[in-house]
C-alpha positions in Angstrom: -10.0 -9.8 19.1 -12.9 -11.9 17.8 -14.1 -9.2 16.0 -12.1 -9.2 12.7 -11.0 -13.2 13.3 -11.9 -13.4 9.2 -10.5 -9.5 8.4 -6.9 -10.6 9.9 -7.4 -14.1 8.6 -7.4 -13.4 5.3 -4.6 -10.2 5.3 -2.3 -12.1 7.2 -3.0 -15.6 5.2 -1.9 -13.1 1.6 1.2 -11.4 3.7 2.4 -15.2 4.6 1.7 -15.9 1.3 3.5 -12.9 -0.1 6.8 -13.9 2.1 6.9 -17.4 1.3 8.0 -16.0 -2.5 9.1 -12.2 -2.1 7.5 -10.1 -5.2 9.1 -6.9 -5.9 6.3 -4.1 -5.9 6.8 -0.2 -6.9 5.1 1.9 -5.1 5.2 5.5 -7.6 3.6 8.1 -5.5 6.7 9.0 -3.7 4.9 12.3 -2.7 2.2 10.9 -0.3 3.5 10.1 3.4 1.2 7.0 3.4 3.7 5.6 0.7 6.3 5.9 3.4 4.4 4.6 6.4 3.5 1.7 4.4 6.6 0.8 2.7 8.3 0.4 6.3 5.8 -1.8 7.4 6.4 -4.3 4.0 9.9 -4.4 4.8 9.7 -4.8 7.9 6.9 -7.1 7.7 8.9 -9.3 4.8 6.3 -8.9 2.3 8.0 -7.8 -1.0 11.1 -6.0 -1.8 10.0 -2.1 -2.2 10.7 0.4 -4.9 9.9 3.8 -4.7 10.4 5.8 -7.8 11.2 9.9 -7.2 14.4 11.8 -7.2 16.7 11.5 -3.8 15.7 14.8 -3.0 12.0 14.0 -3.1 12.4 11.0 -0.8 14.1 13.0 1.8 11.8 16.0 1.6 8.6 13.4 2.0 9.3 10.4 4.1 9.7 12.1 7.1 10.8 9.4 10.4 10.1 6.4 8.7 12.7 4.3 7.9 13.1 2.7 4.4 16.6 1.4 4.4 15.3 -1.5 2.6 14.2 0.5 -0.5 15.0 0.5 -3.9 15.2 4.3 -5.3 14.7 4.6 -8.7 15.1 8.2 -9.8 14.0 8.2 -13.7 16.6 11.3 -13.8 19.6 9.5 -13.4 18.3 5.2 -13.8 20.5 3.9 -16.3 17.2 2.3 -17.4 15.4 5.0 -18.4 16.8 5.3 -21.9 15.3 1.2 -22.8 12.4 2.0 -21.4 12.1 5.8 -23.1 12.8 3.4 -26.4 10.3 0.5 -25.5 7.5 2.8 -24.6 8.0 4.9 -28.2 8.0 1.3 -30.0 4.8 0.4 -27.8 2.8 3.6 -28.1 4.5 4.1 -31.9 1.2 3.8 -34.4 -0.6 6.3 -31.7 2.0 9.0 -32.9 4.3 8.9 -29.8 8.1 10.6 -30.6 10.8 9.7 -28.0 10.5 13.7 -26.7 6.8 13.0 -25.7 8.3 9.8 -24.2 11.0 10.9 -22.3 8.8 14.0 -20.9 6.1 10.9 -19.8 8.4 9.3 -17.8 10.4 11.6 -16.6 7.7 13.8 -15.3 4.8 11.1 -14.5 6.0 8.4 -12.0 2.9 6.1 -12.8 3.8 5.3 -16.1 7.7 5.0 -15.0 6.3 2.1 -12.7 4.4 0.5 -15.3 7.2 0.9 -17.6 9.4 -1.2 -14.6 6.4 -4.0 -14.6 6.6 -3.9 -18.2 10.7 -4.8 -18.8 10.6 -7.0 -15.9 12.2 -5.0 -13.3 9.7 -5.6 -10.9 6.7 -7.5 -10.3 3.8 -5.6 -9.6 2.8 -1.9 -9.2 0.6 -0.6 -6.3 -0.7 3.5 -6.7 -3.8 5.6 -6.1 -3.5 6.9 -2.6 -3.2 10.4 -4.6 -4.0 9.5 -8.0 -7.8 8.3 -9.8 -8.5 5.2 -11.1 -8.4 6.6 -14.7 -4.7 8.1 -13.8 -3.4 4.7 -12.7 -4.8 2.4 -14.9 -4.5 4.1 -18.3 -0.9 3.4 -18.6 -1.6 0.1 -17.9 -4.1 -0.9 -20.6 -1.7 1.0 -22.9 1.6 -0.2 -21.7 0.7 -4.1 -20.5 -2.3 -4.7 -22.1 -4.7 -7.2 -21.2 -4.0 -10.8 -20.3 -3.9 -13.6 -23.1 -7.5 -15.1 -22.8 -9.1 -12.2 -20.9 -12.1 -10.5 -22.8 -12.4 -7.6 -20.3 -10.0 -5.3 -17.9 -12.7 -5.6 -14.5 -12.0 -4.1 -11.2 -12.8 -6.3 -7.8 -12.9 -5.8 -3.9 -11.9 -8.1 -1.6 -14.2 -7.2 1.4 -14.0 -8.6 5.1 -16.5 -8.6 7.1 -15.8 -8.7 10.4 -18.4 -10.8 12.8 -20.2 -12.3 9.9 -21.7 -15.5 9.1 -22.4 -14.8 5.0 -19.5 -15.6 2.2 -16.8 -17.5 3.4 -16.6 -16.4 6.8 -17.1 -13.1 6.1 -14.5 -12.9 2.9 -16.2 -11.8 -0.4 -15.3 -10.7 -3.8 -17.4 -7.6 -5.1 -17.1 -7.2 -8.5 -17.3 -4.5 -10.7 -16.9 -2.0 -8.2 -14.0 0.2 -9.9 -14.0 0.6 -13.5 -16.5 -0.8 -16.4 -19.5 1.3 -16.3 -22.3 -0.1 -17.3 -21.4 -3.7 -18.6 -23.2 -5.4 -21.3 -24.3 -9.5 -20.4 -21.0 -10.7 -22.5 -18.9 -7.9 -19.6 -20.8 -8.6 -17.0 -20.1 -12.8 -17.6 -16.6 -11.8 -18.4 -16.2 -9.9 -14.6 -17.8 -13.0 -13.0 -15.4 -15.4 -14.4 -12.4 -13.2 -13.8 -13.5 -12.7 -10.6 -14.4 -16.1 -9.6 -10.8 -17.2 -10.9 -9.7 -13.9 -8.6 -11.7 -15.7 -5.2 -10.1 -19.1 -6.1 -6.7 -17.9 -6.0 -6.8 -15.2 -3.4 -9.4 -16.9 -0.9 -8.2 -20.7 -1.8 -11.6 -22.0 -1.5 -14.4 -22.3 -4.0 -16.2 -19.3 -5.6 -20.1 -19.5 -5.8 -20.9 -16.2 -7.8 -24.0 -14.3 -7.5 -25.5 -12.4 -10.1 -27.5 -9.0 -8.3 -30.0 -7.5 -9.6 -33.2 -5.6 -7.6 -35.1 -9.0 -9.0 -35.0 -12.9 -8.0 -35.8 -15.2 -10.4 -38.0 -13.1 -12.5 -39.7 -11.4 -9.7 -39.7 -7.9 -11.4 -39.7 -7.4 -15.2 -37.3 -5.0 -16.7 -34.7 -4.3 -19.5 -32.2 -4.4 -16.6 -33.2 -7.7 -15.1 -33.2 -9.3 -18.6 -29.2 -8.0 -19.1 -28.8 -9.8 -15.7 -30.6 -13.2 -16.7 -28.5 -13.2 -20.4 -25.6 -12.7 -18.5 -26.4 -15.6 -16.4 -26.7 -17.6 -19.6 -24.0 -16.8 -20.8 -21.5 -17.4 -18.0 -23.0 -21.1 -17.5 -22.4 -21.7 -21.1 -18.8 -20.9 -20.9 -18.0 -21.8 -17.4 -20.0 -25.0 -17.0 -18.1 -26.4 -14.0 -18.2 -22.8 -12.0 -21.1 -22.5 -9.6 -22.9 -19.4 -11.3 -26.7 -18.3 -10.5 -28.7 -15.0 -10.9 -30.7 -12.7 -11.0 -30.4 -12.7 -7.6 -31.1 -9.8 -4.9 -28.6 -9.4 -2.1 -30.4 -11.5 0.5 -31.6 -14.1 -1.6 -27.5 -14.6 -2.6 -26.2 -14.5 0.9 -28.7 -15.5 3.4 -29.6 -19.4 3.7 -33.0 -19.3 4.5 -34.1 -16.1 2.0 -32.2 -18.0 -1.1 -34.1 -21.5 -0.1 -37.4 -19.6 0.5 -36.5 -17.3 -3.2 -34.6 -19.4 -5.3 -35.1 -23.3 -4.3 -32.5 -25.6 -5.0 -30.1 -23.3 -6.7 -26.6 -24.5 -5.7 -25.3 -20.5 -5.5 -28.3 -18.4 -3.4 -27.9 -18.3 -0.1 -24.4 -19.1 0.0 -22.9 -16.8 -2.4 -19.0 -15.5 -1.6 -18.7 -13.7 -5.2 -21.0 -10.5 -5.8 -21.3 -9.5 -9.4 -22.7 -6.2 -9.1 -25.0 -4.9 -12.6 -23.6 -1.4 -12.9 -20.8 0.6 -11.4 -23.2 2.8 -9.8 -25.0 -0.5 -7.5 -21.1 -2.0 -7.1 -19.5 1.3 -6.2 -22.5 2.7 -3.6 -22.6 -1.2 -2.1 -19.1 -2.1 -1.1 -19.3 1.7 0.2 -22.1 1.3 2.5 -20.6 -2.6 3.5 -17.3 -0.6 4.2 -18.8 2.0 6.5 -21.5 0.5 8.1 -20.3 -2.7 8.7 -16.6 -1.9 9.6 -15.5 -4.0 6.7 -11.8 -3.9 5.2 -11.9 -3.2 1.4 -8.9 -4.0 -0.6 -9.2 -2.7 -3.6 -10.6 -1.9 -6.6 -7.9 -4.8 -7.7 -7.6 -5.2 -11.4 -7.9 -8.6 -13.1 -7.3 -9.1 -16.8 -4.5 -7.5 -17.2 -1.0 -8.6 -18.0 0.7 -8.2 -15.1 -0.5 -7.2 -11.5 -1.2 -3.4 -11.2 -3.5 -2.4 -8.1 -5.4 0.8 -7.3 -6.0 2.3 -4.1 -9.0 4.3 -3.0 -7.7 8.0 -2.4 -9.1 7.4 1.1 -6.9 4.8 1.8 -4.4 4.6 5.3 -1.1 2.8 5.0 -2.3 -0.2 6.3 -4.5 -0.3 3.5 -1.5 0.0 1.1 -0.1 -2.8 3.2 -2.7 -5.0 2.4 -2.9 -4.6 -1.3 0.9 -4.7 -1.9 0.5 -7.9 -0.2 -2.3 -9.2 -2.3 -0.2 -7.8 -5.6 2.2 -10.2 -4.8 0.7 -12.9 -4.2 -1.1 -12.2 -8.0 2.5 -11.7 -8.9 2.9 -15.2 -7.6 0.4 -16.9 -9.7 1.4 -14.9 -13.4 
């Protein structure tokens, strides 16, 4: 039971969380048993109130023994909502050329945007997909539907990994950050991910984000065009975040290991102690919470999205239903703190 003391801590600190002010989350991929599986255990864990958008027929063909009493059906078919949000999605989408035919054929036949389209008019809270869909498929109706957040420069994607038996972050929690979506950030994107995903840490962990800048150099060990985008960025997250413990480049070990950050970077107030990991490219974020996941047993909730409107999460299409759990869980409690 020791063994994931900090994993369960922190998934079953978000699910009481999530109970003590009950979100309502869709859950669109009515096609996937995993949506099922997972939707029983949030009602019957308390968590949010469920809806699952596809026809009756679909929900009875997929969902096999599990029992979702407690679930909202929305069948875009036959929802006397559909027509507002076939009209709010034509005035949204308008100057790109979209006619009400191509709008009603998007929702009726694409359950992604239909949940977005809920989110959007208030009708639920959050949105939780990507057991059977890509990133790009989940979050493009987002950016076009909610758009990004007042104050938010960039849409960034973050993990929450937990580290089971593990000394480093805070107790094993960390935020990975951009893992899921921008590519190859420039210093201004890559200062704009850490202070969306120190604010993310803040309010997901509860305690105080130090954030780490990666990079294969420390402190001007190694020269290269990529170390310099690393060291701007630095500069210009301190700049705007002057309170927010912020250093960089660091490597890895220098970041989270006491004695190689004293010994690498002296007297910084971040290396050695860092629970915020802002990777420099989506290739470095993407292969390392991958190899922290498998080799180290860690839980990785994610890729969560910051910076936009209104909570929308993605799954890995390798997820399990506890996994689903677990970020429906964490949507709500985002939900919580619109």
């Amino acid at each position: 039971m020791e063994r994931s003391l900090s994993v369960m801590g922190f998934i079953d600190e978000m699910k009481a969380k999530a109970r003590a002010n009950k979100k309502t989350i869709v859950l669109p991929e009515s096609e996937d048993e995993r949506t099922y599986k997972a939707a029983e255990a949030v009602l019957k864990e308390e968590i949010a109130n469920v809806v699952i958008v596809g026809s009756e027929e679909e929900v009875a063909k997929n969902k096999g023994s599990y029992d979702i009493s407690g679930a909202q059906i929305v069948d875009p078919a036959t929802s006397d909502k559909t027509e507002a949000y076939i009209a709010k999605l034509v005035e949204l989408r308008q100057k790109k050329g979209m006619t009400e035919e191509q709008a009603r054929e998007i929702l009726l036949t694409n359950y992604l945007y239909y949940g977005v389209m809920m989110v959007k008019m208030k009708d639920a809270d959050g949105m939780v997909s990507g057991a059977c869909h890509s990133t790009a498929d989940t979050l493009r109706p987002c950016l076009q539907i909610l758009k990004t957040k007042p104050g938010t420069k960039l849409v960034s994607a973050f993990f929450v990994m937990c580290v089971p038996d593990c000394e480093y972050g805070e107790n094993g929690v960390f935020v990975f950050a951009d893992c899921g979506l921008n590519q190859n950030p420039a210093p201004e994107e890559l200062a704009a991910i850490a202070e969306s995903s120190a604010e993310s840490f803040r309010m997901l962990v509860g305690a105080e984000p130090k954030v780490a800048f990666l990079s294969h150099s420390s402190k001007g060990s190694a020269k290269h065009a990529d170390v310099d985008k690393v060291t701007e960025a630095v500069k210009i997250a301190k700049e705007a975040n002057p309170d927010l413990m912020v250093d960089g480049e660091l490597q890895l070990d220098a970041a989270i290991v006491p004695s190689v950050g004293e010994s690498k970077a002296p007297g910084s107030p971040v290396a050695g102690h860092a629970n915020v990991l802002v990777f420099p490219d989506l290739d470095a974020g993407n292969i390392g919470y991958k190899l922290v996941q498998r080799l180290a047993k860690a839980e990785a909730y994610g890729p969560m999205t910051q910076g936009i409107a209104a909570p929308v999460n993605d799954l890995s299409r390798g997820c399990s239903a506890e996994d689903i759990v677990g970020v429906v869980a964490i949507t709500a409690v985002q939900a919580q703190n619109q």
